[in-house]
C-alpha positions as CSV (number, residue, x, y, z in Angstrom):
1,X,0.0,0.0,0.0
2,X,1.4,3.0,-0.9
3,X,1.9,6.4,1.5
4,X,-1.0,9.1,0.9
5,X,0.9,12.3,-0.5
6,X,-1.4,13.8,1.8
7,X,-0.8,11.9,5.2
8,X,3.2,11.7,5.5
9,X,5.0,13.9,8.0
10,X,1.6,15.7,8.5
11,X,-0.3,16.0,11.5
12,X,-3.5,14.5,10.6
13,X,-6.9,14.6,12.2
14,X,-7.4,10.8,13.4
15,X,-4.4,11.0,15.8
16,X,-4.6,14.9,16.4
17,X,-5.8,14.0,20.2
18,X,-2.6,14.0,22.0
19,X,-1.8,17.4,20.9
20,X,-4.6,18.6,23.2
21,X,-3.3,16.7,26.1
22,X,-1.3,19.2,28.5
23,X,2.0,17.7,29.7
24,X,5.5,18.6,30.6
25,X,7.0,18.8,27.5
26,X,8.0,21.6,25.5
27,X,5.4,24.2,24.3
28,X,3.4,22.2,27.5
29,X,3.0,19.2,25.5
30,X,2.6,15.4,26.8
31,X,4.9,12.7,26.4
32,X,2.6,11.1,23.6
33,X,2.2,14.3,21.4
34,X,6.3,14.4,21.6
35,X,6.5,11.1,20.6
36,X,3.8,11.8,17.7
37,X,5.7,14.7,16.7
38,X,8.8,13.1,16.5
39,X,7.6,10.7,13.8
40,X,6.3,13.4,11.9
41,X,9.9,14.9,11.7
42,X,11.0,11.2,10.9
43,X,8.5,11.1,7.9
44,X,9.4,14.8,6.8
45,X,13.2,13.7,6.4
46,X,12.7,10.5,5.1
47,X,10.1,10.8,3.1
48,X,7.6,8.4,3.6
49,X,5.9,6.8,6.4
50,X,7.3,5.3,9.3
51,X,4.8,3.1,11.1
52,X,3.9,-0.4,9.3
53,X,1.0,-0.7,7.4
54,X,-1.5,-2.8,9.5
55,X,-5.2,-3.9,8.0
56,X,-6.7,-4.5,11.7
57,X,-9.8,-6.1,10.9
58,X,-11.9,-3.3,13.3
59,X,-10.3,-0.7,10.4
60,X,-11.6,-2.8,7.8
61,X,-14.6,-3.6,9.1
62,X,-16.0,-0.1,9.5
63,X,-14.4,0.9,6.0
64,X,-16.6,-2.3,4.9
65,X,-19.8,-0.9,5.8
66,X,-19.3,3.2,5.0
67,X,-21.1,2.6,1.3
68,X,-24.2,0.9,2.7
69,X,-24.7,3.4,6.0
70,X,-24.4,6.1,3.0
71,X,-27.6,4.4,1.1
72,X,-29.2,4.8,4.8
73,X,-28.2,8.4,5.6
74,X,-29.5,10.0,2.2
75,X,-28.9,13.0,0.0
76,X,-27.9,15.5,2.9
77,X,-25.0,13.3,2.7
78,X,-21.9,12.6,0.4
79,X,-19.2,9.6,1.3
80,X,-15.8,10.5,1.3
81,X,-13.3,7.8,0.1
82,X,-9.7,7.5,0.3
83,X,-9.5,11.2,0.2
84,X,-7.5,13.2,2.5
85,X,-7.7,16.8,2.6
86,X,-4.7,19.6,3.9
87,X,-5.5,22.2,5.8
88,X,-5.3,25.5,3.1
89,X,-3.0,27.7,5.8
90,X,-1.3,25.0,7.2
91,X,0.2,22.7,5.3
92,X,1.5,20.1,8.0
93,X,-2.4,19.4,9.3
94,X,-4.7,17.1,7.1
95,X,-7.9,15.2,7.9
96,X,-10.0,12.5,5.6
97,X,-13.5,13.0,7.3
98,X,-16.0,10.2,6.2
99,X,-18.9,12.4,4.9
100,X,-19.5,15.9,3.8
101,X,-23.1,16.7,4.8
102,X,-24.6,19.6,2.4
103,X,-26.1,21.8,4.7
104,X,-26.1,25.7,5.5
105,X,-22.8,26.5,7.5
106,X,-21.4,23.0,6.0
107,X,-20.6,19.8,8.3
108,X,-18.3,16.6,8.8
109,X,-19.3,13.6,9.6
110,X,-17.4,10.6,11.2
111,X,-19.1,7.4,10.8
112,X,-17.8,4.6,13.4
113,X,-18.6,0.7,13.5
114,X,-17.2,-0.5,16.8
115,X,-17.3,-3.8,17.9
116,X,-20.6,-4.7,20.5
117,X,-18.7,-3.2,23.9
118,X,-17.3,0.0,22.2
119,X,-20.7,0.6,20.2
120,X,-22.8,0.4,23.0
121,X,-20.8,3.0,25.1
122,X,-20.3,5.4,22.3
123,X,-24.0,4.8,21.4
124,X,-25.3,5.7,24.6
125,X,-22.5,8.7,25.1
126,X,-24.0,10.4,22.0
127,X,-27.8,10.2,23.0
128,X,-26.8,12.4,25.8
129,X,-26.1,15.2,22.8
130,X,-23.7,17.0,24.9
131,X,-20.9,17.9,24.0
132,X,-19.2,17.9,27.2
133,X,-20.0,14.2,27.6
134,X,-18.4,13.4,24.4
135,X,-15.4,15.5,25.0
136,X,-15.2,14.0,28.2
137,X,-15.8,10.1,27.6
138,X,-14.4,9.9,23.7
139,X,-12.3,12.8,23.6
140,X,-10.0,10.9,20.8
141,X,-13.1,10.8,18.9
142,X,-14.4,14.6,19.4
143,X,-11.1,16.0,18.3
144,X,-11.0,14.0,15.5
145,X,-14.3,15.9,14.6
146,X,-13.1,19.4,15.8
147,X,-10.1,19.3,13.1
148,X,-11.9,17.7,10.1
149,X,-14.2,20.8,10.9
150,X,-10.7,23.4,11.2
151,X,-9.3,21.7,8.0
152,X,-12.8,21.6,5.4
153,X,-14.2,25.4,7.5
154,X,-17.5,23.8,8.3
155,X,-19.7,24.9,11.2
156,X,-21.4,21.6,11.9
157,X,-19.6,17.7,13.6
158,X,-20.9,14.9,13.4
159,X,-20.9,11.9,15.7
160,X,-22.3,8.3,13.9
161,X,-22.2,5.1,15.8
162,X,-23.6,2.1,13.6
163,X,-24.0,-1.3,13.9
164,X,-25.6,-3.6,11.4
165,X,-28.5,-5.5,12.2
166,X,-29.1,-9.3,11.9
167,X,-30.6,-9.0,8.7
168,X,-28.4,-6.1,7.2
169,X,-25.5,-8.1,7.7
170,X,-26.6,-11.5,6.3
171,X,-27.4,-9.3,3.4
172,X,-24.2,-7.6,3.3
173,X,-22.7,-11.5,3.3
174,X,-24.8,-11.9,0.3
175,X,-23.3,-9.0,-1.6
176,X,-20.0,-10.0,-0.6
177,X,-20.7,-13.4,-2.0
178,X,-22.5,-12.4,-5.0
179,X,-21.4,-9.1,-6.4
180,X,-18.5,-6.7,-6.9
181,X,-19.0,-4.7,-3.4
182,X,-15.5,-4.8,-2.3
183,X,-14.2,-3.3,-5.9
184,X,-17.0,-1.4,-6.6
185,X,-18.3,0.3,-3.5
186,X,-14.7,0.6,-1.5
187,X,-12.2,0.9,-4.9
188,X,-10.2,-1.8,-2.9
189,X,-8.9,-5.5,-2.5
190,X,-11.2,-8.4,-1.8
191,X,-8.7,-10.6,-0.1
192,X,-8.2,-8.1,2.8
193,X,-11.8,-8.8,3.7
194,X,-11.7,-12.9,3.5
195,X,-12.2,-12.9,7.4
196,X,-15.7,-11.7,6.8
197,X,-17.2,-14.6,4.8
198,X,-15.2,-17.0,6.1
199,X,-16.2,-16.1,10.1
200,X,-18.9,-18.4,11.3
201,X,-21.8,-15.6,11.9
202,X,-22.4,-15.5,15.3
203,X,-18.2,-14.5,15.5
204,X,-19.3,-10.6,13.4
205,X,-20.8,-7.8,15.6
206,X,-24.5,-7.0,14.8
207,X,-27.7,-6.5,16.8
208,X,-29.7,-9.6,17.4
209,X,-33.6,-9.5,16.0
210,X,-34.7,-9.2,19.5
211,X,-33.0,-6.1,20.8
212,X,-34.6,-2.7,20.5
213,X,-31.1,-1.3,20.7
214,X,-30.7,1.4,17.8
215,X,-28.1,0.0,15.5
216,X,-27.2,3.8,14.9
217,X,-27.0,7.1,16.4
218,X,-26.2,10.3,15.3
219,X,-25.1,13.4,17.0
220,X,-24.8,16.8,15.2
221,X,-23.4,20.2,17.5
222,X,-22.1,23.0,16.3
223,X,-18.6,22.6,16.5
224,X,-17.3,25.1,19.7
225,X,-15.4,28.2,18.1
226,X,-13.1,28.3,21.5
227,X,-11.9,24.3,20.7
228,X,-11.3,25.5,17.1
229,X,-8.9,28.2,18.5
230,X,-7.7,26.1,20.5
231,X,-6.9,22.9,18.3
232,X,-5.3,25.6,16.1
233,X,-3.2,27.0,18.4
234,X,-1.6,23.9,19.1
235,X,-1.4,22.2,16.2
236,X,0.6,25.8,15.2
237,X,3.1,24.9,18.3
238,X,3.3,21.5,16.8
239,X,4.3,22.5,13.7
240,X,7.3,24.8,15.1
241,X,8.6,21.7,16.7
242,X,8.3,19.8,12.9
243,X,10.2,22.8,11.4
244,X,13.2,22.4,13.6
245,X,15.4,19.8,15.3
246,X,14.5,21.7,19.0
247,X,12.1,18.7,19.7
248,X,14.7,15.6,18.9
249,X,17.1,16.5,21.5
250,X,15.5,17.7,24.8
């Protein structure tokens, strides 16, 4: 798999989280967010990335299902695939949010298909629509949302938590069987999703025909100007540390 252009040495939204995290380290950064920024410097000089390519099946498995949630959310909504976008005054922060929802103001959406424990909790965080709570319980996934919002200037987040129901996923098994999902839908290989069809069912997440449990909630919030700022402000610190060697020896 090849490096995005667009990803290397750049500070991208999915793993933007430790930036906000105060610590001890310069410009009052944590131990992680050195660490983070260190292999950004790593990629910048050597020009590609640095961690191994990994298809964990929980990646795959959401990416699996982002064509068929789309077909549920409707026309408010455009999927976003394989694209990555950089920030247009700062060229060392990118995002790749999942939908673009066409709205006045503009939003970002980020679609997420935990496994059963995970999808439950972040299910029940976001019917609280509060902000707070989210910030609070799934902060990793809130500030994902805040910089996807900084890097495409929308005014709206989204939060999606979805989990396919009995019957949605014996049909998804049915396309995979059947049709050209994989290549069509995702623009991507068929033998990194094997483990699907050859799992015995019972071994996939989905939502039994006797729960009453939603198998998807959405939260939309107007994405705080003050965590904008302040997102900004540190991804800006960030990159100072990027530009210079300051960061590899303290």
């Amino acid at each position: 798999m090849k490096d995005s252009p667009n990803r290397v040495a750049r500070l991208t939204s999915s793993k933007i989280y430790p930036l906000t995290v105060s610590g001890r380290g310069l410009y009052g950064f944590g131990a992680a967010a050195i660490t983070y920024i260190k292999e950004r410097i790593a990629e910048f000089e050597l020009g590609r990335g640095v961690e191994p390519v990994i298809f964990k099946r929980e990646m795959l498995w959401g990416k699996l299902w982002e064509p068929y949630v789309n077909m549920i959310l409707g026309f408010e909504y455009e999927m976003i695939i394989d694209k990555t976008t950089v920030h247009p005054d700062y060229p060392f922060w990118s995002g790749s949010q999942d939908f673009n929802i066409n709205i006045d103001g503009k939003g970002i959406a980020e679609l997420k298909c935990y496994q059963l424990k995970n999808f439950h909790e972040y299910s029940r965080c976001l019917m609280q629509k509060n902000i707070d709570v989210l910030k609070k319980n799934f902060p990793k996934e809130y500030w994902q949302i805040v910089s996807n919002s900084c890097i495409n200037g929308t005014k709206y987040g989204e939060a999606i938590a979805f989990m396919p129901t009995e019957e949605m996923l014996l049909e998804m098994c049915d396309k995979l069987e059947n049709t050209d999902y994989i290549v069509k839908e995702l623009k991507d290989d068929e033998f990194k999703y094997k483990f699907v069809w050859d799992s015995d069912l019972l071994d996939l997440p989905f939502i039994p025909k006797h729960s009453d449990f939603p198998n998807m909630t959405k939260f939309r919030f107007e994405v705080p100007q003050s965590d904008k700022d302040f997102l900004t402000e540190r991804v800006e610190k960030a990159i100072l540390l990027i530009e210079n060697d300051e960061v590899l020896f303290s």
